[in-house]
C-alpha positions as a Markdown table, in Angstrom:
| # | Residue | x | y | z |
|---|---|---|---|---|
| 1 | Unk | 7.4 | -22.6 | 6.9 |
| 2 | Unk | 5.8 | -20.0 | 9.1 |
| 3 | Unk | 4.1 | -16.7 | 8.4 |
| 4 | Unk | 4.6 | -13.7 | 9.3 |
| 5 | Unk | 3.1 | -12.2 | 12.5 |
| 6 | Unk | 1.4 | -9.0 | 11.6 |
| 7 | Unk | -1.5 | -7.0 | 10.1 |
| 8 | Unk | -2.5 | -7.1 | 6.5 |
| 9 | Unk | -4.7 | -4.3 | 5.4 |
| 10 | Unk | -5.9 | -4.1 | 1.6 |
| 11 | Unk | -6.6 | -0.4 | 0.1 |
| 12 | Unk | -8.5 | 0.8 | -2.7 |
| 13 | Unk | -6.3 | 3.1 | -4.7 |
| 14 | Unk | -7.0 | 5.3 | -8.2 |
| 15 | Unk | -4.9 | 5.8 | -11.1 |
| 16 | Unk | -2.4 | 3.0 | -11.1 |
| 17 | Unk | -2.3 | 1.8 | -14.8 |
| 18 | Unk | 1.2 | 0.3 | -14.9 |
| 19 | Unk | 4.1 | -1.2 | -13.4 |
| 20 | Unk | 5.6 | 1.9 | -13.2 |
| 21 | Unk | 2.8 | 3.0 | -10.6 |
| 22 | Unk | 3.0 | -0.2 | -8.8 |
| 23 | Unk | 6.5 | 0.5 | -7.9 |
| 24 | Unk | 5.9 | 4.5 | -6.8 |
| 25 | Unk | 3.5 | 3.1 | -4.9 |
| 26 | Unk | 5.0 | 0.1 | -3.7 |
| 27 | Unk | 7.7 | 2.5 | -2.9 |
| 28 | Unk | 6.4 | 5.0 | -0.6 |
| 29 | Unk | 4.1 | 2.8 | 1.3 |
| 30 | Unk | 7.0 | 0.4 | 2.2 |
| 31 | Unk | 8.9 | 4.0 | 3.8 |
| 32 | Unk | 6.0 | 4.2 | 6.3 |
| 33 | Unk | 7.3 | 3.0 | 10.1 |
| 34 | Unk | 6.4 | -0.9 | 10.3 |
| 35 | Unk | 5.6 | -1.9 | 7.1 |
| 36 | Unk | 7.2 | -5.5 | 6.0 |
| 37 | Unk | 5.8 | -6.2 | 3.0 |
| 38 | Unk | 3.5 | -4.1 | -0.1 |
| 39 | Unk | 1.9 | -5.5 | -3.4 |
| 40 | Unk | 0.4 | -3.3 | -5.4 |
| 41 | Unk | -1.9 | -4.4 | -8.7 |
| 42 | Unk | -2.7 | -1.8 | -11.1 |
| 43 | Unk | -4.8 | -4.3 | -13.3 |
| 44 | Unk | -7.2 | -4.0 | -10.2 |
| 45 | Unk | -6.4 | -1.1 | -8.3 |
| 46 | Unk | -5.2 | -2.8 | -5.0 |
| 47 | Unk | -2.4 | -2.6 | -2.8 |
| 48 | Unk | -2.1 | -5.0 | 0.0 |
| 49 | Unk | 0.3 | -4.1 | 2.7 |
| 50 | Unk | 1.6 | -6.3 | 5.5 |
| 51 | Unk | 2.7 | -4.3 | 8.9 |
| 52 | Unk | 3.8 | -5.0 | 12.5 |
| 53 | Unk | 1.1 | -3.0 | 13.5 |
| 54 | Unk | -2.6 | -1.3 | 12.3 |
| 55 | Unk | -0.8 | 1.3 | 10.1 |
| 56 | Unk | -3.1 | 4.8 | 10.2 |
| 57 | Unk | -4.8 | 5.4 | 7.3 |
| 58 | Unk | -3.8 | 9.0 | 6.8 |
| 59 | Unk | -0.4 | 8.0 | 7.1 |
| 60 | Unk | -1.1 | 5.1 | 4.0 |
| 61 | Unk | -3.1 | 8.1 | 2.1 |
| 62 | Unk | 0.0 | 10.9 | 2.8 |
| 63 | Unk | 2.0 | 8.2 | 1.2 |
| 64 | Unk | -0.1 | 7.3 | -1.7 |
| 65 | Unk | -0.3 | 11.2 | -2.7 |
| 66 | Unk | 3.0 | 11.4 | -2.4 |
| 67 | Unk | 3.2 | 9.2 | -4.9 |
| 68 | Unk | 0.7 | 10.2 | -7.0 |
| 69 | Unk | -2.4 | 8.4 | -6.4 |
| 70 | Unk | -5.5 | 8.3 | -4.9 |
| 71 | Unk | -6.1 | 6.5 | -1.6 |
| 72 | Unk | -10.2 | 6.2 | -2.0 |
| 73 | Unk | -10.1 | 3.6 | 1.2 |
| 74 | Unk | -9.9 | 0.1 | 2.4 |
| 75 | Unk | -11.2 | -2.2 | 0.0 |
C-alpha cells in the first residue's frame, strides 16, 4: 500500500465543539482547489488537510469562516 503524494498541513482552528462542526468544516475545506483529504477534531481543535499542493492559508481561513470558525493558524 502506497501513500498518497502530497502536502499535509495541520491548522489550529476555534469553536468546533462537535461533530456537527467537524463536518462544516470538513466540508468547506475539502471545496478548496486540490484538496484530497480533511480531518477535523473538535475534542482538540485541529484539522489536518492533505493537498496536491501548499494550499494558501487565506484561502483555508476564507473557508473556515465560511464555515463558521476561527482559523487562528498552523498548529
Amino acid at each position: 500500500m502506497t501513500s498518497q503524494p502530497g502536502t499535509t498541513t495541520v491548522y489550529k482552528v476555534t469553536g468546533m465543539t462537535c461533530g456537527h462542526c467537524e463536518g462544516a468544516v470538513t466540508e468547506e475545506v475539502s471545496a478548496l482547489a486540490g484538496v484530497t483529504s480533511v480531518r477535523a477534531v473538535a475534542a482538540d481543535g485541529l484539522v489536518t488537510v492533505v493537498s496536491a499542493a501548499p494550499l494558501d492559508d487565506e484561502a483555508v481561513r476564507a473557508a473556515v469562516d465560511e464555515a463558521g470558525y476561527e482559523l487562528v493558524g498552523r498548529a
